[in-house]
N, C-alpha and C positions, 0 to 999 in steps of 0.2 A: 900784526897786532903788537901793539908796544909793552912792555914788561909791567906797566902800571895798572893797562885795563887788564890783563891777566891777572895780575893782584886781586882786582877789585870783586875781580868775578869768584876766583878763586874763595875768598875771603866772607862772599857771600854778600857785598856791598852793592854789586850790580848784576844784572842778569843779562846773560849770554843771548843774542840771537842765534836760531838755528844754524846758520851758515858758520857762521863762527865758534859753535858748537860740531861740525863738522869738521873746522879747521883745525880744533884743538883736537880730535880724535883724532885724525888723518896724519897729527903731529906728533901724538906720543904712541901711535901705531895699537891703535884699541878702536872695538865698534863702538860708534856714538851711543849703542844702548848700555854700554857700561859706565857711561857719562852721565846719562840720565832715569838710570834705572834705581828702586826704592831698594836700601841695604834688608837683605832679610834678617829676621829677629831671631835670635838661637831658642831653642826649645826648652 
């Protein structure tokens, strides 16, 4: 993946396919559901 569609996605401009959703996990060494899991709200 090139440094720009990483931006893009990152940045919120484009949206990731799952496989490349696994690429990026697999890449910063985290499970995909910490990529795509909802932040919880503090009490």
């Amino acid at each position: 993946m090139d440094l720009a569609s990483y931006n893009r996605i990152e940045q919120g401009h484009s949206s990731a396919l799952l496989d490349t959703l696994i690429r990026i996990a697999d890449a910063i060494d985290v499970p995909l559901a910490h990529l795509v899991e909802e932040p919880r709200s503090a009490p």
